[in-house]
C-alpha positions in Angstrom: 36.9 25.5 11.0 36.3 22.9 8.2 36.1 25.9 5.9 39.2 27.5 7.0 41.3 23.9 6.6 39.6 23.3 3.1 40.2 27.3 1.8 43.4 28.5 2.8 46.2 28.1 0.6 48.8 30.4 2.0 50.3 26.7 4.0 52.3 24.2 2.7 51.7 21.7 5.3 48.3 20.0 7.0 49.3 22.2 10.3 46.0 23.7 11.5 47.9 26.4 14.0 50.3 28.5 11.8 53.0 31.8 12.1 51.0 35.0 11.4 54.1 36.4 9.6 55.6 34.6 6.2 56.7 32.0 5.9 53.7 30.3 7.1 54.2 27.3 9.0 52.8 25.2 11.6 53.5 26.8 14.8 55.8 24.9 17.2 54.2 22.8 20.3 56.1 25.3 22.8 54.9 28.0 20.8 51.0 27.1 20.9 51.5 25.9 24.8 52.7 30.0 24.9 49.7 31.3 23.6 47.0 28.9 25.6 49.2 30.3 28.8 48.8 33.4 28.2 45.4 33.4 27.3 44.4 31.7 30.4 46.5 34.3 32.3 44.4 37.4 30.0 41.0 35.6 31.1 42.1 35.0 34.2 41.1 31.3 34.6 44.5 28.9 36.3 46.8 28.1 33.6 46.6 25.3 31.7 48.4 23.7 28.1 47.0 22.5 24.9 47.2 19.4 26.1 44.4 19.9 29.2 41.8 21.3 26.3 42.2 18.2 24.0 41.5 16.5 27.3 38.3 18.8 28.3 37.1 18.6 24.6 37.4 15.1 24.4 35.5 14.6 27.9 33.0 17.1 27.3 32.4 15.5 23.7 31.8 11.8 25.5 29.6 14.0 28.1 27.3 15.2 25.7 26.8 11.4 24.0 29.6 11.3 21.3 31.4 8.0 20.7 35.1 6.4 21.1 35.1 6.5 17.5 33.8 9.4 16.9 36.4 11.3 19.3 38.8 9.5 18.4 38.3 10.7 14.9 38.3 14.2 16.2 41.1 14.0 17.7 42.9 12.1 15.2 44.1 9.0 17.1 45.1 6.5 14.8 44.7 3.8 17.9 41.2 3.2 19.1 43.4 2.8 22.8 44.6 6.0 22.8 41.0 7.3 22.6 40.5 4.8 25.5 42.2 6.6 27.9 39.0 9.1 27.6 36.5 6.6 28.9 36.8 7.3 32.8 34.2 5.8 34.6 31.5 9.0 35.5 30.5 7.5 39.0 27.7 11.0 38.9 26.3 9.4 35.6 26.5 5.6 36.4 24.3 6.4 40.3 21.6 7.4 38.2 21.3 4.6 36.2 22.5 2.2 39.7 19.3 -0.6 40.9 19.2 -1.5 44.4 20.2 -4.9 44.7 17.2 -7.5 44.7 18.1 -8.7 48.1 17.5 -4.9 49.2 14.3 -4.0 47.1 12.7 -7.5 48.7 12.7 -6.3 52.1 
């Protein structure tokens, strides 16, 4: 992906999802929410936007150990709250870590 964003030179603009056909440009918000919809229909998973897998990547990113910052970064927030919002308290995650309470363990 990096490689794609540094090479290509047929876009004016910073847009990473562009028209096939020239001109290229970046590719409307209601056009890319088209395309996700239809592929979820072709791979027959429930339908979903572009907006449900920045929220799935970013979870899945804080999942698998990655920072605020560091998804933040990825997904270009220019607020550290906005990034925030992904930091949802994992109640499966936090029991494993969970001490009985002294009070408890002394009896």
């Amino acid at each position: 992906m990096a490689g794609y964003l540094r090479e290509r030179r047929h876009a004016a603009d910073r847009a990473v999802f562009l028209t096939i056909l020239p001109p290229f440009r970046g590719l409307a918000a209601n056009g890319l929410g088209a395309i996700v919809h239809q592929a979820c229909r072709r791979a027959g998973v429930p339908e979903c936007g572009p907006h449900t897998l920045r929220h799935s990547l970013a979870s899945g990113l804080l999942a698998a150990g990655a920072s605020l910052p560091e998804v933040g970064e990825i997904l270009r927030h220019s607020d550290p709250r906005t990034t925030a919002i992904y930091a949802k308290v994992d109640r499966t995650a936090l029991a494993a870590l969970v001490r009985p309470w002294p009070a408890e363990a002394a009896s």
